[in-house]
Structures are given as structure tokens and as C-alpha cells.
RODO-2510 file (C-alpha; in nm, 4 decimals, decimal comma):
residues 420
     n   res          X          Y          Z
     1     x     0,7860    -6,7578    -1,3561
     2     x     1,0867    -6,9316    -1,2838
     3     x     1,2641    -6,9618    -0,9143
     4     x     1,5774    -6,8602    -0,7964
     5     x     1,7304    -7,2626    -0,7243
     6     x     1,8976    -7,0913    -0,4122
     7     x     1,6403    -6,9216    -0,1579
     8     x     1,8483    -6,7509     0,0479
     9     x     1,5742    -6,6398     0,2598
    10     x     1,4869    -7,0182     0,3630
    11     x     1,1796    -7,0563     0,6365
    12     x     1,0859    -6,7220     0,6378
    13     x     0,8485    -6,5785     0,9780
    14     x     0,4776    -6,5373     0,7945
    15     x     0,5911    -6,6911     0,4977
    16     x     0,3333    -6,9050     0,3397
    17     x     0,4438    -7,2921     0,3035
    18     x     0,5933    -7,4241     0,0072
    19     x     0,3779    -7,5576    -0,2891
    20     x     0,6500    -7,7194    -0,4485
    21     x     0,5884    -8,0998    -0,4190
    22     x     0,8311    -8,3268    -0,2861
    23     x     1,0181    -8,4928    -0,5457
    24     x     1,1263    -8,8639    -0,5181
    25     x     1,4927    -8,9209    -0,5618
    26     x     1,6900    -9,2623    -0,5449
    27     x     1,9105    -9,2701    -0,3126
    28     x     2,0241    -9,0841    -0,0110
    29     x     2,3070    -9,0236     0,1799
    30     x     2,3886    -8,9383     0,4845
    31     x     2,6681    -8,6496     0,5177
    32     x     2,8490    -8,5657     0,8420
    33     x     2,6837    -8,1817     0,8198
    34     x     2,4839    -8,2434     0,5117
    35     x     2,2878    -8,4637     0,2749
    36     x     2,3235    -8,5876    -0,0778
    37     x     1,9786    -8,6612    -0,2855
    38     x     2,0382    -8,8527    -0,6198
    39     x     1,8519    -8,9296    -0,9260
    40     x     1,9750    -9,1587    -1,1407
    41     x     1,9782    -9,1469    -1,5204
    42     x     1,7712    -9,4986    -1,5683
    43     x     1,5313    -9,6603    -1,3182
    44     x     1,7346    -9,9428    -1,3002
    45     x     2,0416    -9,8154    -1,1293
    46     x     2,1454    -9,8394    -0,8233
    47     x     2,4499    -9,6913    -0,8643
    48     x     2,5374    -9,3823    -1,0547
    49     x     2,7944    -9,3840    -1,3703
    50     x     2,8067    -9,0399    -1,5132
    51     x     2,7354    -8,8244    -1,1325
    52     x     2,7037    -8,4226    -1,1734
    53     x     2,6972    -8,3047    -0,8150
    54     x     2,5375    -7,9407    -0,7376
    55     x     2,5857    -7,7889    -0,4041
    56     x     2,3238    -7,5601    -0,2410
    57     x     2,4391    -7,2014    -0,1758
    58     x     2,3426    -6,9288     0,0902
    59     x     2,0712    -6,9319     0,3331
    60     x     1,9837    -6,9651     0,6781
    61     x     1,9309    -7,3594     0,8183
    62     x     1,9474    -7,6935     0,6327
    63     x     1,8998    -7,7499     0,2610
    64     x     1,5628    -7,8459     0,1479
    65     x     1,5801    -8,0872    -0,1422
    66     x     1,2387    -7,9983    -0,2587
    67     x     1,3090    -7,6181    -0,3067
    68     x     1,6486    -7,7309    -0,4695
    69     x     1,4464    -7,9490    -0,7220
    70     x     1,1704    -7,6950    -0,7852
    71     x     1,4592    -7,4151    -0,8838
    72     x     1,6316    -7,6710    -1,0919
    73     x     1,3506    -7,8401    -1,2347
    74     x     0,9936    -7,6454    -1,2497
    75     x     1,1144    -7,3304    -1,3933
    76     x     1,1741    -7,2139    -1,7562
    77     x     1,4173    -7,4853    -1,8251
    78     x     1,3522    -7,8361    -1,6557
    79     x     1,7671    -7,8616    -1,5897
    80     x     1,7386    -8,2467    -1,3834
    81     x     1,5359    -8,4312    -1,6393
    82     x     1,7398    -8,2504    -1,9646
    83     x     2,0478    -8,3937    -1,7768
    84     x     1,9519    -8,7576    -1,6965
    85     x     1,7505    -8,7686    -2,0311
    86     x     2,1453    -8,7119    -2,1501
    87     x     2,2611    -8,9899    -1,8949
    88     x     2,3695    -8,8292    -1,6039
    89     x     2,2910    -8,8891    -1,2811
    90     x     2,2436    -8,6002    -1,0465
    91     x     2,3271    -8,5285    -0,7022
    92     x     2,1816    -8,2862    -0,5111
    93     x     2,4691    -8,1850    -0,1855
    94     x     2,2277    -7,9790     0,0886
    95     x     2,4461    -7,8293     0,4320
    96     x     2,2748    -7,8701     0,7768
    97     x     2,3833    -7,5105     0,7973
    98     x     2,4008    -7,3410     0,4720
    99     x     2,5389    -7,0228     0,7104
   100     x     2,7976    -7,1868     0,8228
   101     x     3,1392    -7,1270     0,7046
   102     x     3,2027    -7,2012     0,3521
   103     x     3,5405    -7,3806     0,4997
   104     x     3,3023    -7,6492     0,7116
   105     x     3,0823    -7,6666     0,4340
   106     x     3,3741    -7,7441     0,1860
   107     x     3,4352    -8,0486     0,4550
   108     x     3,1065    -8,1728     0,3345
   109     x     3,1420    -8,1461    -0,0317
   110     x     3,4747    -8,3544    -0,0225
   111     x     3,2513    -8,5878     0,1689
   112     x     3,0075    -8,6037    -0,0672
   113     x     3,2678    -8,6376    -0,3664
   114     x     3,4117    -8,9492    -0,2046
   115     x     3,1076    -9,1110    -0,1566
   116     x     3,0094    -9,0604    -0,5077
   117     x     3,3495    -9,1896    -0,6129
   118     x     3,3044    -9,5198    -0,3793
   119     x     2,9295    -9,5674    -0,5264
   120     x     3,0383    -9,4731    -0,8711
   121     x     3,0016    -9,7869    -1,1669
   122     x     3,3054    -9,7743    -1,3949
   123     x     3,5350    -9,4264    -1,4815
   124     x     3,3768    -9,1736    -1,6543
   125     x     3,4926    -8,8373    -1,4943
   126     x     3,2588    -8,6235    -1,2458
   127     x     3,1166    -8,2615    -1,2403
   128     x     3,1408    -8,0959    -0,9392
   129     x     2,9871    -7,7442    -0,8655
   130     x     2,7310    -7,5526    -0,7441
   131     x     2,5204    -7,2237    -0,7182
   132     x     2,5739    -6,9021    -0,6011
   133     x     2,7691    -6,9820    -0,2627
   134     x     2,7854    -7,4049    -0,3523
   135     x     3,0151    -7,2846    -0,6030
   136     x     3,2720    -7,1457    -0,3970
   137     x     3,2367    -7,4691    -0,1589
   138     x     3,3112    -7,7221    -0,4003
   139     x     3,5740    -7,4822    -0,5630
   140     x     3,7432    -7,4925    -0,2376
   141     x     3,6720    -7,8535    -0,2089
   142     x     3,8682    -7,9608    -0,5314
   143     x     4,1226    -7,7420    -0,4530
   144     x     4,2227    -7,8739    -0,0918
   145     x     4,1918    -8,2906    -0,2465
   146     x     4,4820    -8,1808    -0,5271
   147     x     4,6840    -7,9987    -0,2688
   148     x     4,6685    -8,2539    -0,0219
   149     x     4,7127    -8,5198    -0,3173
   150     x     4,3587    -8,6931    -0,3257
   151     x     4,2117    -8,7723    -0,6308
   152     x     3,8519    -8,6193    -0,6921
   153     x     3,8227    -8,8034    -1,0326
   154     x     3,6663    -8,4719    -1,1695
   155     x     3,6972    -8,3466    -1,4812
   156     x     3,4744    -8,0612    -1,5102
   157     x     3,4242    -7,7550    -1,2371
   158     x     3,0771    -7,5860    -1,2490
   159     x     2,9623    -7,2583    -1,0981
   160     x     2,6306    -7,0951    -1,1423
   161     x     2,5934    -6,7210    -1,0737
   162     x     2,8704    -6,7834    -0,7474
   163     x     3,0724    -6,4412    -0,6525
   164     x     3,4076    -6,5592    -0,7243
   165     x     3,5164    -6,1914    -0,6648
   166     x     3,2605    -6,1067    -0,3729
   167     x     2,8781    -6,0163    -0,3821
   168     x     2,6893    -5,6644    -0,3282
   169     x     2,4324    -5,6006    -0,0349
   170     x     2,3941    -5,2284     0,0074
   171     x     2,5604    -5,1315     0,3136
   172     x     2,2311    -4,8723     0,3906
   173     x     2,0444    -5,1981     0,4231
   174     x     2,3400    -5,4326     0,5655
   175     x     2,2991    -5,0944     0,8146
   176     x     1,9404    -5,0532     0,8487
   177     x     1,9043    -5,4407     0,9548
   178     x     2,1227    -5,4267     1,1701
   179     x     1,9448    -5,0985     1,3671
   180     x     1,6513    -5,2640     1,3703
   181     x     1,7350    -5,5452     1,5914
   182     x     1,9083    -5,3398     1,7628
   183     x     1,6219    -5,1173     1,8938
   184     x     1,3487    -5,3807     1,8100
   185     x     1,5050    -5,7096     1,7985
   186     x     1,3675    -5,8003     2,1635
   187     x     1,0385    -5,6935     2,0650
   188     x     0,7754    -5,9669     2,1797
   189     x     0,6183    -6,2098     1,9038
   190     x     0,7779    -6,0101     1,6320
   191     x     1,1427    -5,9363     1,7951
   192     x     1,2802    -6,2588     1,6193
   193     x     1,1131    -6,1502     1,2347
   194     x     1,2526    -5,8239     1,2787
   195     x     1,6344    -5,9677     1,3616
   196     x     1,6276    -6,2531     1,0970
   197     x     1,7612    -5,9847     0,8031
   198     x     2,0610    -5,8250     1,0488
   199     x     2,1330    -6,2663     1,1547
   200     x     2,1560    -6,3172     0,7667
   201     x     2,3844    -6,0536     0,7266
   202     x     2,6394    -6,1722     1,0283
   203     x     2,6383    -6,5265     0,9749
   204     x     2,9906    -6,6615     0,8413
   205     x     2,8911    -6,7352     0,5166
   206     x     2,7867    -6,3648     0,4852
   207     x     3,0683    -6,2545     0,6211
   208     x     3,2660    -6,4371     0,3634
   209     x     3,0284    -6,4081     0,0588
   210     x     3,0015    -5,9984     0,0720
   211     x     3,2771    -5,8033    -0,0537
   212     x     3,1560    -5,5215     0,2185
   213     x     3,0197    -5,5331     0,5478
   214     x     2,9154    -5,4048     0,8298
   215     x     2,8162    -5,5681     1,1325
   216     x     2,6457    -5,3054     1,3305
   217     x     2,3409    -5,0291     1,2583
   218     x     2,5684    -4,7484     1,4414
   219     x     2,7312    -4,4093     1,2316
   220     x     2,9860    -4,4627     1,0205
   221     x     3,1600    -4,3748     0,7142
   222     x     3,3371    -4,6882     0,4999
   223     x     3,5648    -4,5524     0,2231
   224     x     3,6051    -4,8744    -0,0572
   225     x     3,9647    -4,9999     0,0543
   226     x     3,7828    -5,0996     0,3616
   227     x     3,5328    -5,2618     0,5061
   228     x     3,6097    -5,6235     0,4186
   229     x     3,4868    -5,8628     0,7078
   230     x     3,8248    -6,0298     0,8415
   231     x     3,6636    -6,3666     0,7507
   232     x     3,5841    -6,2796     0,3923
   233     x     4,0041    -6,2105     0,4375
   234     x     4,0616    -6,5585     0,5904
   235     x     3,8887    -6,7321     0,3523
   236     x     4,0490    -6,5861     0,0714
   237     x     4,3583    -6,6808     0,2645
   238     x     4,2855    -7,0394     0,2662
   239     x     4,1899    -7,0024    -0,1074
   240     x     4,5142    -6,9162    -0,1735
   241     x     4,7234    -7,1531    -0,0060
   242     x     4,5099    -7,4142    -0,1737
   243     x     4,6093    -7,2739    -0,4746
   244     x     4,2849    -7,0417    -0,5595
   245     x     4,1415    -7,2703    -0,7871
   246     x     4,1511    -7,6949    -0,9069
   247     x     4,4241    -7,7045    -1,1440
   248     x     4,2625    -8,1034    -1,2727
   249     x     3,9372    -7,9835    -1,3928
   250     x     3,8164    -7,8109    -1,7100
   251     x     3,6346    -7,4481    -1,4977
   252     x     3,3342    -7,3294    -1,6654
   253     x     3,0596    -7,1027    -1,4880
   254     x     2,7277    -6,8937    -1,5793
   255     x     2,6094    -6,5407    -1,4445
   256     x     2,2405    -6,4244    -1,4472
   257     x     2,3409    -6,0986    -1,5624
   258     x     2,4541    -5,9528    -1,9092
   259     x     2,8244    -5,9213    -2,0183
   260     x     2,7660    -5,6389    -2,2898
   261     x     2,7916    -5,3939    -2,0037
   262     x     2,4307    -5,3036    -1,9912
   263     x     2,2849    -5,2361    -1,6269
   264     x     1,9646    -5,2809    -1,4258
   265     x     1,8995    -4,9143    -1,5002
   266     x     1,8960    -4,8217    -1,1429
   267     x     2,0046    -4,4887    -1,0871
   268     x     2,3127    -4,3789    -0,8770
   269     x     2,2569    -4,1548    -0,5864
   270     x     1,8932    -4,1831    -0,5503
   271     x     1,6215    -4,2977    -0,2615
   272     x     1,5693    -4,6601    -0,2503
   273     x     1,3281    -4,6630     0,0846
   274     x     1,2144    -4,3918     0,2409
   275     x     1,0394    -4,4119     0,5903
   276     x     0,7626    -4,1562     0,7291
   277     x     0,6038    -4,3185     0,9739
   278     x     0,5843    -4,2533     1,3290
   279     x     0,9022    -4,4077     1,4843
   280     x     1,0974    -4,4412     1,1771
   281     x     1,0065    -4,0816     1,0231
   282     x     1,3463    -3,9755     0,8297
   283     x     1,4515    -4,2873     0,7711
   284     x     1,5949    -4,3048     0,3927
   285     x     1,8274    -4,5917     0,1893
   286     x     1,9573    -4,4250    -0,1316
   287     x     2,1224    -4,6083    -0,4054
   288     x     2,5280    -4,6824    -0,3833
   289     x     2,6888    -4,3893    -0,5884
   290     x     3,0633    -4,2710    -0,6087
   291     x     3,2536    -4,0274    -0,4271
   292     x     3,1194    -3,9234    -0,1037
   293     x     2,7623    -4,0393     0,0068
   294     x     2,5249    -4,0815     0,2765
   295     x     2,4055    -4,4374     0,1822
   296     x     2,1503    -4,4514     0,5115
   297     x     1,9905    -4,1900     0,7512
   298     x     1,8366    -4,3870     1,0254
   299     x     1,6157    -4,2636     1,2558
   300     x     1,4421    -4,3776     1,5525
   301     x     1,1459    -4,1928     1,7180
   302     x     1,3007    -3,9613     2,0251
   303     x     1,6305    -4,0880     1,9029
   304     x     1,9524    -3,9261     1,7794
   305     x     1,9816    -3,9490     1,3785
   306     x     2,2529    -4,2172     1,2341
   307     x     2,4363    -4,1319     0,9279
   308     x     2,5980    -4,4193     0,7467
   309     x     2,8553    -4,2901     0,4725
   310     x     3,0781    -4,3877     0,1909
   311     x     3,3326    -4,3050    -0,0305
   312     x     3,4975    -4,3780    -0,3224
   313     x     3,2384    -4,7048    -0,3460
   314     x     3,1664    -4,7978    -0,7783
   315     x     2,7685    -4,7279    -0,8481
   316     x     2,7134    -5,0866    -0,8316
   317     x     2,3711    -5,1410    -0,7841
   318     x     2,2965    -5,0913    -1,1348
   319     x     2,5547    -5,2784    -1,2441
   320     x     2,5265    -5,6325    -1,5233
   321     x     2,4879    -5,9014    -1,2656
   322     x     2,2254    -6,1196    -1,1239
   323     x     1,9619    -5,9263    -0,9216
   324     x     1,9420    -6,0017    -0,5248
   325     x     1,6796    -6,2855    -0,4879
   326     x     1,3024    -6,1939    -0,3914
   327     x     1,1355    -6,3779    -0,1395
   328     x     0,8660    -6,5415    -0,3408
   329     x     0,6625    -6,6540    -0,0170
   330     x     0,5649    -6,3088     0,1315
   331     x     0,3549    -6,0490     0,0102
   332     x     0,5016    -5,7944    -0,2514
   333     x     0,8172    -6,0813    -0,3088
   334     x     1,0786    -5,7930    -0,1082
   335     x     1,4044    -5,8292    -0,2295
   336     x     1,6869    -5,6207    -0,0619
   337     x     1,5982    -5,3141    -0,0002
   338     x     1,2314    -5,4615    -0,0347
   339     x     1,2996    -5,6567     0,2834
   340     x     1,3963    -5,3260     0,4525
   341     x     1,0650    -5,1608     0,3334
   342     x     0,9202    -5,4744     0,4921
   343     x     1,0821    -5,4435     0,7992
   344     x     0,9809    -5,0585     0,8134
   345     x     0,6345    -5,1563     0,7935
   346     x     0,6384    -5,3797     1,0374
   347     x     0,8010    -5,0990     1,2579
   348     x     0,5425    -4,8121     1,1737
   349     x     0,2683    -5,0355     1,0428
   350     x     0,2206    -4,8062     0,7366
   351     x     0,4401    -4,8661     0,4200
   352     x     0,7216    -4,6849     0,3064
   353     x     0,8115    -4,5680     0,0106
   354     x     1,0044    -4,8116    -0,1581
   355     x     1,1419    -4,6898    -0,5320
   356     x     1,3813    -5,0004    -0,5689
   357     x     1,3484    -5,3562    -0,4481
   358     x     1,6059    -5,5307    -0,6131
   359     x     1,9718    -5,4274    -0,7125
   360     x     2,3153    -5,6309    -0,8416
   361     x     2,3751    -5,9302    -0,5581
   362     x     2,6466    -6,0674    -0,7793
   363     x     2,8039    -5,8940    -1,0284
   364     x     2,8649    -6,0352    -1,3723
   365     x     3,2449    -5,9414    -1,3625
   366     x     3,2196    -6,1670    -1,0036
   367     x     3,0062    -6,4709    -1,1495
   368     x     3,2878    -6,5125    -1,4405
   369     x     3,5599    -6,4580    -1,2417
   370     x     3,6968    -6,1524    -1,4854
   371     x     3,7686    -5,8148    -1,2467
   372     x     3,7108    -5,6068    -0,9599
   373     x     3,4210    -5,5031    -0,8343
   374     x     3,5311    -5,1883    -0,6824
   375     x     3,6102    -5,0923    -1,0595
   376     x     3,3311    -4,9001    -1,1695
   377     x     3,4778    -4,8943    -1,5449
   378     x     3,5004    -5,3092    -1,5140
   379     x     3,1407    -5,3121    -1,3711
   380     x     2,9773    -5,1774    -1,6543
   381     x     3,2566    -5,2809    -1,9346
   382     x     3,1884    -5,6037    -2,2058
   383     x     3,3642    -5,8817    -2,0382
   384     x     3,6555    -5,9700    -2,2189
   385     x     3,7085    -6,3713    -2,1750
   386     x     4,0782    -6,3648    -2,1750
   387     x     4,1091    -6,2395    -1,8422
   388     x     3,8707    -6,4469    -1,6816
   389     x     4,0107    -6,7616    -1,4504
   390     x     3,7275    -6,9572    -1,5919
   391     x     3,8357    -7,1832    -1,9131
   392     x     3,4779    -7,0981    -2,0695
   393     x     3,1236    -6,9234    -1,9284
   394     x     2,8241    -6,8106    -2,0828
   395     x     2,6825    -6,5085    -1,9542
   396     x     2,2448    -6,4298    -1,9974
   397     x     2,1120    -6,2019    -2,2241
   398     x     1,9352    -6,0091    -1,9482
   399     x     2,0102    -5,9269    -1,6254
   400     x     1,7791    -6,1647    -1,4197
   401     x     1,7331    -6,3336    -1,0608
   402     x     2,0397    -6,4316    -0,9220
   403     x     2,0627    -6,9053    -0,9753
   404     x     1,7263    -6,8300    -1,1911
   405     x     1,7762    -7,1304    -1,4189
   406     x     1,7018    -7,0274    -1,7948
   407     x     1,6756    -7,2484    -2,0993
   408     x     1,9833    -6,9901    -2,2132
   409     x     2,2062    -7,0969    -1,9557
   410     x     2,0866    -7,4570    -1,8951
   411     x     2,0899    -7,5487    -2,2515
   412     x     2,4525    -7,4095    -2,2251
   413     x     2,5767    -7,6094    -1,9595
   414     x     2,4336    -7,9337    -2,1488
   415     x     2,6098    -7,9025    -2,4100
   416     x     2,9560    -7,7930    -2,2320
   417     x     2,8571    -8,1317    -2,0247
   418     x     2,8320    -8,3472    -2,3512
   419     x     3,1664    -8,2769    -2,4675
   420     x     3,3264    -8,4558    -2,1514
***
């Protein structure tokens, strides 16, 4: 079974250790805030000619090279050696930080794109992109070097599965996290497992990545023309006055879910994770659904009851997109509201019952850069190409784990790649 290529969940409390066996790259270099692994096309290089750099995306702590060869290359489709059997040389761009704002980590990627530049033998063009978050980092990149009038010597812009137009955690489990650390988080031995999931959620990247948030586990009731984090709205900010996208490059992109408008077939409206255990009894996620809806009851033993609301939000968790990544290392691979069922048990050491683990993380309409995701009509509509900012994308047949690589997408790319 093939692995997502971003973790998200990174070194994991419990988890067991990697299997994945180091790989042994070329070259490395040295980043200030990151690291580039390469692989070149021929074993007699020692410079690269045709470069195709992919950024890392989301997660907390530095990259890990091996888990961002493993994604790429031991899945269904063996994406590094199809592309330097073709001649290109790969580089791998890993953050010290991959929380950190996508703004600092944008720093790194023009970093990394000057260095391949400077190492580069003779003038073919580069690809520059990245997946899930990476893409919106090296977007960002490419479009601050034109508007500050550097050349990036790139002629082709690649994202993989990135939310160009925001991604989906429910806000019952954004909520739910967060109420756990709050009444658990200084717990001894386990108080820093049970705040890792409400850290995640408030990191900057987060912040920036989800389309809604909350930061807190307390009552509340978030209608849909609210609720963006204000540095989700700076970022898009500085997107814009670079010009939202690199005006140079041909764009092209990929989402792990379906553009025919078929869903997950989660239902709207319905319990996700319910809770009846002794200090979380009453405890319930439910599904996102439209009008008005309590998304999270939260309950705490001798406590008063939380209600978390919302209203007028699109029934996106069912929605075409790639699905929010599972945590391969720990037992019963929780996804989202998995990893709230987790946390539950750990609370009431019995399990909950969980009905969903895994919903939309980033829409298809998002990946391909084609409409709103507050548009419930968009969500679930074909995508039509001509309003997409992307000059081509291919979207999967099924809806599948979000930066899963597939021989249906990777194949895809190879080709697009061979016609530079």
C-alpha cells in the first residue's frame, strides 16, 4: 500500500520507528532553514543538468529525506527512478521547521532554487514545486523572484494535491484537540501526546493552510464568512502583492481526489466519534453539514458541557478531494477524527466509537485551483478546466490519500515533464 509522500504527523509519541531504509543521494546541501538531497540522473554527475526540485509540505519538525523518498519512491509508482531513468535529476528541498510559516519557508525554496541554478551544467529550464503545503512555498517562491526581478530559470510550476484555495480539518476535531490539552495537556508522561494534535493545529503553517480555524476547545458558534485565522489572511495578502501566482512558468498540478463530482460517501450530519467513557461520557464529533449544526459536544467528567456550532458551512467532508492522511505508524492508522478517537482513548482508556476516520483534507476544487470551497454546488460539481488558474492538471480516478503517489498521476506528470 502506497504512502502519503507528506506525513504530516512526523515523530509521532508511541509511534513505531520507520522501516523505510535510508536512501543514498548525491549531493547535499546545506540550506539556511532547510536541506536539499539530490539524485542525479547518471552516476557520473556531479552536477545536475535537467533539476526537478520538490518541496516537503506540512508537518511538525524537520524534513526527513528518507520518508520523502519512501512516499515518492516505494509506493505504487516508483516517481524518482521513472524521472532520472528520463534524465532528470531530482532534488529533494526538506524545512528545519515544516510548521513554520509558509513565508520563511518560501525564503528557503528561493535558496534552494539559486543554488540549483549556480550548480546547474548548461540551460535547460527547471521544475519547481512541491506537495501538499511545498506547493504553496515554492508558488510563493517564484512569485516573489519575478516581482522583485530575479530570474528563477524555471519553466514549469508543479503542485501535488497543495490547497491552493485552503484545506478542511473539521472544526469538532480542530475543537476537541484543542479541549484536550486544555484539561489534560499537563498531564504527566502523557500530557505532551495528548497536546501534539491541538500544537499541529496552531502552528503557522496551520494557521495558513486551513481555510477554518479555531484556536481554542471553548463554546462557540462559527457561521462560514468567518473563522479564517488572520494569518491564513496575511498570507493571502502577500500572495497577492506578489502577484498570486509566477507569471514565467507553464502551472500544472494533481489532486488525489476525483473531478467527476463523486464524494467519499460520508454522510452529512452524522456521528463521527462518539465518547462514553468515564471522563469523556457525551462527548460526540458529527460530520460537517449545512445550515445550523452542533459540529462537537464536549464533555469533561464534573464539567460544564461545550457546544461548538456552525452555520451555513458546505457538507464538505464528503466532498472529491484527497482524504486527510493516516498515521501509518500507530495502531488502527487514525486519521482525523481517528486521531481524536485516539486521543479519547487515551483519556478514558476504553475506545470510542469511531464511525469515520478519514474525511476531505484538500478538496479537489482546492488542489486544481478551480472554486470555492465554501460552495457546496462547486464541491461536488465536474471541474470545468477553464476556470482553473492552473494551465493543465490531472485529477485521480478515486478519491485517495492526500500526496499518495499513483502510477495515474505520476505517469501524468512524466509525460507533462517530457514536453519541456
Amino acid at each position: 500500500m502506497s504512502k502519503p509522500v507528506t506525513s504530516i504527523w512526523g515523530a509521532l509519541p508511541g509511534a513505531q520507528p520507520a522501516s523505510a531504509e535510508e536512501p543514498t543521494w548525491d549531493a547535499t546541501w546545506p540550506l539556511r532553514g532547510g536541506t536539499a538531497w539530490v539524485f542525479y540522473s547518471e552516476p557520473s554527475q556531479t552536477h545536475v543538468k535537467r533539476p526537478v526540485i520538490l518541496a516537503d509540505g506540512f508537518s511538525m519538525g524537520a524534513s526527513k529525506p528518507e520518508e520523502l523518498y519512501e512516499g515518492l519512491e516505494n509506493g505504487q509508482f516508483p516517481f524518482i527512478t521513472k524521472l532520472r531513468d528520463n534524465g532528470f535529476d531530482v532534488v529533494l528541498l526538506g524545512f528545519d521547521e515544516r510548521s513554520a510559516s509558509i513565508l520563511d519557508n518560501a525564503d528557503v525554496a528561493i535558496e534552494c532554487i539559486r543554488r540549483t541554478i549556480a550548480d546547474r551544467e548548461g540551460d535547460a529550464k527547471l521544475t519547481v514545486g512541491g506537495f501538499s503545503m511545498g506547493g504553496l512555498v515554492t508558488r510563493y517562491a517564484l512569485a516573489k523572484m519575478e516581482r522583485h526581478r530575479e530570474q528563477h530559470e524555471t519553466g514549469t510550476y508543479l503542485s501535488y494535491d497543495t490547497p491552493h484555495r485552503g484545506a478542511w480539518l473539521p472544526i469538532g476535531v480542530q475543537s476537541f484537540a484543542h479541549f484536550v490539552k486544555e484539561h489534560w495537556g499537563s498531564t504527566p508522561i502523557i500530557g505532551d501526546a495528548l497536546s501534539l494534535y491541538s500544537n499541529l493545529v496552531n502552528s503557522p503553517a496551520a494557521r495558513q493552510l486551513l481555510r477554518w480555524h479555531v484556536e481554542t476547545g471553548a463554546e462557540t458558534t462559527l457561521d462560514v464568512a468567518d473563522g479564517q485565522d488572520q494569518a491564513r489572511t496575511d498570507f493571502l495578502d502577500a500572495l497577492d502583492r506578489m502577484g498570486e501566482w509566477p507569471q514565467i512558468p507553464r502551472l500544472l498540478g494533481v489532486a488525489n481526489g476525483t473531478g467527476t463530482g463523486a464524494g467519499n460517501n460520508i454522510p452529512a450530519g452524522q456521528p463521527a466519534m462518539t465518547s462514553s467513557g468515564p471522563q469523556l461520557n457525551g462527548t460526540q464529533l458529527n460530520t460537517q453539514t449545512s445550515g445550523k449544526q452542533t459540529v462537537a459536544q464536549l464533555q469533561k467528567k464534573g464539567g460544564t458541557s461545550v457546544t461548538v456550532s456552525t452555520t451555513n458551512f458546505p457538507k464538505i467532508d464528503g466532498a472529491p478531494g484527497g482524504l486527510f492522511p493516516e498515521a501509518p505508524a500507530l495502531e488502527g492508522r487514525p486519521a482525523n477524527f481517528g486521531m481524536a478517537a485516539m486521543l479519547a482513548k487515551i483519556i478514558d482508556k476504553q475506545e470510542p466509537d469511531l464511525t469515520y476516520n478519514a474525511s476531505t483534507f484538500v478538496p479537489t476544487i482546492s488542489a486544481v485551483a478551480v472554486g470555492d470551497i465554501a460552495n457546496n454546488d462547486m464541491l461536488y460539481g465536474k471541474i470545468n478546466s477553464e476556470y482553473s488558474d492552473l494551465h493543465d492538471f490531472k485529477c485521480a480516478s478515486d478519491n485517495e490519500g492526500h500526496t499518495v503517489m499513483t502510477e495515474e498521476l505520476g505517469q501524468w506528470i512524466l509525460d507533462k515533464l517530457k514536453e519541456e
